[in-house]
N, C-alpha and C positions, 0 to 999 in steps of 0.2 A: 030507238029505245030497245032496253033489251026485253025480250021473252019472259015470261015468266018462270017458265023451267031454268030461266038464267039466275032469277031473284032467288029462287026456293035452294036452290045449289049455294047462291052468295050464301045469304041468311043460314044454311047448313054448316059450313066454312067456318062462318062468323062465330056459330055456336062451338063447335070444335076448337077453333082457335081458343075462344073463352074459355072453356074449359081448362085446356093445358095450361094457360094464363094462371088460371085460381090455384091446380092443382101444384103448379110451379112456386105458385107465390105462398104456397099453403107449407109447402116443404120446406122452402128457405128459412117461413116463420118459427118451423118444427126445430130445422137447424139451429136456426138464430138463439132460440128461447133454449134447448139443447147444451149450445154451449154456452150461453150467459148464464147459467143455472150453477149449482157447486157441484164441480168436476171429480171422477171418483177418480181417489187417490190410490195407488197401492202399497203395500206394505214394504219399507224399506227393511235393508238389514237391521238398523240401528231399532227401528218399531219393535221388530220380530223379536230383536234380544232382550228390549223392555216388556214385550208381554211373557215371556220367558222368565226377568224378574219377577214377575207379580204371580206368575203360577207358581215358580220353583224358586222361592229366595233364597239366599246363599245362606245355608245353614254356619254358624258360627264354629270355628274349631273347637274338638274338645281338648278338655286341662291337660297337660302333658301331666305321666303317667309315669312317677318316679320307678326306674327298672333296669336291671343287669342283664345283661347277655353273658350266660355260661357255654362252653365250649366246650363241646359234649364228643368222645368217638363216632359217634354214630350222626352228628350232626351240632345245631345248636337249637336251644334255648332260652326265651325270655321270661323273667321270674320277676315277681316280685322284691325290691331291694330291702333286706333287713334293715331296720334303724339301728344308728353306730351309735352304741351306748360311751364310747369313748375310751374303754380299759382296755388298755393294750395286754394279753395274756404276757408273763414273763419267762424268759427262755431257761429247760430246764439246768439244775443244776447237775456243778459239777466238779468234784473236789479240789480241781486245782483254781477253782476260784475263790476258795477260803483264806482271804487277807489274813486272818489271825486267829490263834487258840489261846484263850485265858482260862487260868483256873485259879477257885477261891483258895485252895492249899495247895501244896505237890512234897512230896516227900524226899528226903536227902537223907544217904547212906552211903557208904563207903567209899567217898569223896566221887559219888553222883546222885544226881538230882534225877525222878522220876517225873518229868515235866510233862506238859499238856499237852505240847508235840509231838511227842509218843503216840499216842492215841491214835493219830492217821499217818505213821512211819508205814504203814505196809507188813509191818512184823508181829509176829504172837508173843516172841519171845523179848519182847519190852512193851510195857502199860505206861498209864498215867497212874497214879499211886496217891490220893489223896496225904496229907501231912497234918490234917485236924486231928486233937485230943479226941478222942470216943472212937463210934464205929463207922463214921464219913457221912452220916444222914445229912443232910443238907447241905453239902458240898456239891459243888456247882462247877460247870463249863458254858464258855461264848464261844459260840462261832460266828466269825462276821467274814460276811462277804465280799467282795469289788463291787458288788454293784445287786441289784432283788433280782430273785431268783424262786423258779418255779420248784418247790420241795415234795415227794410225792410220798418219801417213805426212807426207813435206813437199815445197814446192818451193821450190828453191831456183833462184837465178843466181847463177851461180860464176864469180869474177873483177871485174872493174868492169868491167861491160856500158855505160858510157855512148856508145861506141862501139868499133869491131871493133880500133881503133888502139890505144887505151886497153887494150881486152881482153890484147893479147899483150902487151902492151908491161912490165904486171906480171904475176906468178906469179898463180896458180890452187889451188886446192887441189883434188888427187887422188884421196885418201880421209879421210873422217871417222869419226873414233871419238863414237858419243853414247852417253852412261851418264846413267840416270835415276834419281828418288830412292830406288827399292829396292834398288840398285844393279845390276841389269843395265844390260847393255850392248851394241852390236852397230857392226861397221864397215863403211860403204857407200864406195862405188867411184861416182866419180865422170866424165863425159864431157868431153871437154876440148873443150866447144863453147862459142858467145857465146848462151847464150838459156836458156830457161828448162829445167828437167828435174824431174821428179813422181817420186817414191820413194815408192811404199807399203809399209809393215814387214808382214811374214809375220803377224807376230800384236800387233794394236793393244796397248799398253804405258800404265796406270795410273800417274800420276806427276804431280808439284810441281813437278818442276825438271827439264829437260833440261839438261848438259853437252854442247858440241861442239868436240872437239879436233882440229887439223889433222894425219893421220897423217903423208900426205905429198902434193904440190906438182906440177904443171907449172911448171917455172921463166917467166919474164916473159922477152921479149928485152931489158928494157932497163934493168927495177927489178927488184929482190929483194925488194918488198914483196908479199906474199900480200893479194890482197882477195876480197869479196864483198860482191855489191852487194843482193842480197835473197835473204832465208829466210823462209819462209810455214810455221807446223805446221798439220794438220788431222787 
């Protein structure tokens, strides 16, 4: 039989052993229940991008922004685009674009005709020479052009300028009425000088055709024909 300092040692043993037994068995349970439990997941890329949507939504573009880019020396510039109203401004004029000159009379004398082409020959020393009974008041000229044309103003010599005898000697015209192919119209005042005179219109006038009607006259001391010896548009 054994001793009993053999028993109390057994039974010490016994208890130890028990012990690691429990503690053993108590862990595994820790384990077991540990990992049968819901497993912490972590954050994939795709997660991260989706709480990235929901903090910072993709804001929508804005309207595109009707605009020119000017090209500037010093660099460039984005401006706002003016809206195209659609009228093309027309290019200005210029005498050799005058298809044709008519006139309501023209006078004939000594087997020549003082015709309406006279008028823009380039020369002082030949007019257009109206051919109406009286003193030429509403006698008229057309000008028509190839194609509309930007008018800004004209010069003209009023009378027949071939010299200052000649000048007085026939009528003049005083004022002109000109109506163009939209139909406005405006009447300019004339100087009763021997030379030339420049009229610029207040606001340049779009047109095919100018009309120029004689309002009214300086009479002549000696004829009652109205002339003029050049008219220039620009």
């Amino acid at each position: 039989m054994k001793s009993s300092e053999e028993n109390n040692l057994f039974r010490i043993l016994a208890i130890v052993l028990a012990v690691i037994l429990v503690s053993v068995s108590a862990g595994g349970t820790f384990l077991l229940l540990h990992s049968s439990g819901t497993p912490a997941v972590s954050k994939t890329a795709a997660d991260e991008a989706k709480t990235l949507d929901v903090i910072y939504p993709q804001e929508t573009e804005p309207a595109a922004v009707k605009s020119i880019t000017v090209s500037l020396s010093s660099g460039e510039s984005t401006a706002e685009a003016p809206e195209d109203d659609g009228i093309a401004e027309a290019p200005a004029v210029a005498m050799d674009k005058i298809s044709s000159v008519r006139a309501s009379s023209e006078l004939s004398e000594n087997n020549m005709t003082h015709s309406a082409g006279r008028i823009c020959d380039g020369r002082l020393d030949s007019a257009w020479v109206e051919g109406a009974s009286g003193p030429g008041v509403n006698e008229s000229l057309v000008f028509s052009f190839d194609a509309e044309y930007k008018v800004s103003g004209m010069n003209i010599n009023a009378g027949y300028q071939k010299n200052q005898d000649i000048y007085y000697k026939n009528a003049r015209p005083q004022s002109l009425k000109l109506t163009f192919s939209d139909g406005t119209s405006m009447s300019l005042p004339l100087n009763d000088i021997c030379g030339p005179q420049n009229i610029a219109f207040e606001h340049p006038v779009n047109t095919k055709e100018i009309s120029v009607v004689t309002e009214s006259i300086y009479p002549g001391n000696k004829y009652e024909d109205m002339a003029i010896s050049e008219l220039a548009w620009y």
